[in-house]
Each structure stands twice: as C-alpha cells, then as structure tokens.
N, C-alpha and C positions, 0 to 999 in steps of 0.2 A: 710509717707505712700506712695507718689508719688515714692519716689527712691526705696524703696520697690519692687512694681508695676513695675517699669522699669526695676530692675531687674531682675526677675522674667520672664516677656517677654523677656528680653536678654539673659537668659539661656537656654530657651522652642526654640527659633529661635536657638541658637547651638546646641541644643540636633539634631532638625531636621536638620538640615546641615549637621552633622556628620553623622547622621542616612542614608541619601540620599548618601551617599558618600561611603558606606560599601552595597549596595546593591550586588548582583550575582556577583560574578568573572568576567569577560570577557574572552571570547576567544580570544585567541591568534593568532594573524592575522599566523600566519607561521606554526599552529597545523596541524597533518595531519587527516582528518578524512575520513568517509568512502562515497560516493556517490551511490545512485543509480539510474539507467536510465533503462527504459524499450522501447524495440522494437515496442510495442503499448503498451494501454492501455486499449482498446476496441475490442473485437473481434466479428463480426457478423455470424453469421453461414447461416444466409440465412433460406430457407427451409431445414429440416432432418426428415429423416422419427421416426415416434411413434416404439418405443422398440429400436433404434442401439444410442446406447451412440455419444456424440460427444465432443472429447477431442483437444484443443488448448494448444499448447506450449507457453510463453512468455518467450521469452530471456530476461534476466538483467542483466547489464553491470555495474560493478563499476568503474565510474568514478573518485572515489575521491583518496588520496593519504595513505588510513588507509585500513586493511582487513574489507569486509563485511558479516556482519552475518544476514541471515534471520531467524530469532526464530522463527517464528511462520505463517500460513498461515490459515486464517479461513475462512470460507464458509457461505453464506448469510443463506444457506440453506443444509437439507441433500441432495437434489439430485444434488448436487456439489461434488465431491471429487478431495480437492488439492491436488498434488505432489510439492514438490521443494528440491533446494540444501539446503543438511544439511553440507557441508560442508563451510568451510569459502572460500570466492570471493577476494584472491587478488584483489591489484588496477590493472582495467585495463582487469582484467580476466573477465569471464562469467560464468551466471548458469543458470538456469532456474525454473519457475512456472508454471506447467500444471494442467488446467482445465477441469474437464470431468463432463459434464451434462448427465444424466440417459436418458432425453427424453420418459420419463413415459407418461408425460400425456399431451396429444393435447393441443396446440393454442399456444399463444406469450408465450417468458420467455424473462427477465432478470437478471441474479443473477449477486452475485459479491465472490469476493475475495480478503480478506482484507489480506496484507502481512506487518506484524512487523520485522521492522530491526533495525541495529546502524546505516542506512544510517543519515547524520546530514543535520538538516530542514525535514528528509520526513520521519521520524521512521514509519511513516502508508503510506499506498497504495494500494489504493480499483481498483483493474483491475476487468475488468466487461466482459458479456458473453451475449450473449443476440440472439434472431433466433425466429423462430417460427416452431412447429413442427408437423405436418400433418402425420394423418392417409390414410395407402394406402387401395383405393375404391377395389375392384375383379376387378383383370386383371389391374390395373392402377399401374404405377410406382411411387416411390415418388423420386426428383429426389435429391441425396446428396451430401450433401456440406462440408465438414469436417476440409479443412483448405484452 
C-alpha cells in the first residue's frame, strides 16, 4: 500500500512539473512590437468660458519597432468627443488624440479618454482633460485658455 501511495505522489508531482513548464509562450527578446509614448497625459485648461468648447491635441509617438494601431478611443463621458489616427503609426512616426470638451455646464471637470492600441505593456491609456469653466457676469470677460 505504501509503494502505492508513493507512487501516486510521484506522478501528481510530474504531472505539476510538466504542467508549470507548458505555461504562456514567452516572448522573444528580439520581436518587434509596437510602443506608445504621449507628449503628455494630462492637459489643464485653466479657466474657459460656459458655451466655447475646448479642444486639446495629444501627440503619440511610436516608439517601438512594430506599426501601431489605435483601435479605439473612448470617452468618460458624452461631453468629450475623441478624434484620432485611424491610420497605422509606423515606428518612430506620429499621430494624434484630440480632445474636445463641450463646456456646457459651469464649475470644475475632469474627464478622461481611454485610447486602445497594440502598443505592448500599454494596450490601454486613460489621457485626461480637466479645467474649470465659468460663466461670463454682464460686461465681465471670461478669460480663455485653450492650449
């Protein structure tokens, strides 16, 4: 019964050995893939007056050695509308994510903009937008800040 038993543990321990040893592929120190790097990640708008939208460019740069693609760019909120390259970013090339807040409605904001790529390590990228946005008093200026 004992050699049994020990057998038994001696199989169950190679089963896991094997098993840890067939995990995910590695990559290949030498593959090329795609990098992305932005010019910031946060843009402050300061004060902007209630009703004049306020749109910010982010440049992104592909650093890595693979073409990059940004699929997709989404918005925390509707009074965001993303723009970006739908085209592929060589390495090394540039494109761009622009930000346009409506400025509808007074006091602080924050929102964000989440951009999905093939960049590798950073398929997600939440760039953010953020200001505060003041109604103009009669006869008072409000004073604007756009980029």
């Amino acid at each position: 019964m004992k050699k049994l038993i020990v057998t038994l543990l001696a199989i169950t321990a190679g089963v896991f050995v094997v098993n840890s040893q067939t995990g995910a592929p590695q990559q290949p120190v030498n593959q090329k893939t795609a990098e992305i790097k932005f010019d910031k990640e946060t843009k402050d708008f300061g004060v902007i007056p209630q009703g004049v939208p306020a749109s910010y460019t982010f440049i992104v740069t592909n650093t890595g050695k693979a073409p990059l693609i940004i699929s997709n760019a989404s918005a925390s909120c509707g009074c965001v509308t993303p723009e970006w390259t739908k085209e592929v970013i060589k390495p090394g090339g540039k494109g761009y994510v622009k930000a346009t807040y409506n400025a509808a409605s007074p006091g602080q904001f924050m929102k964000t903009v989440t951009i999905t790529s093939n960049a590798a390590g950073r398929e997600s990228v939440t760039l953010t937008i953020k200001g505060e946005v003041k109604t103009a008093l009669q006869g008072e200026a409000v004073p604007q800040k756009n980029n």
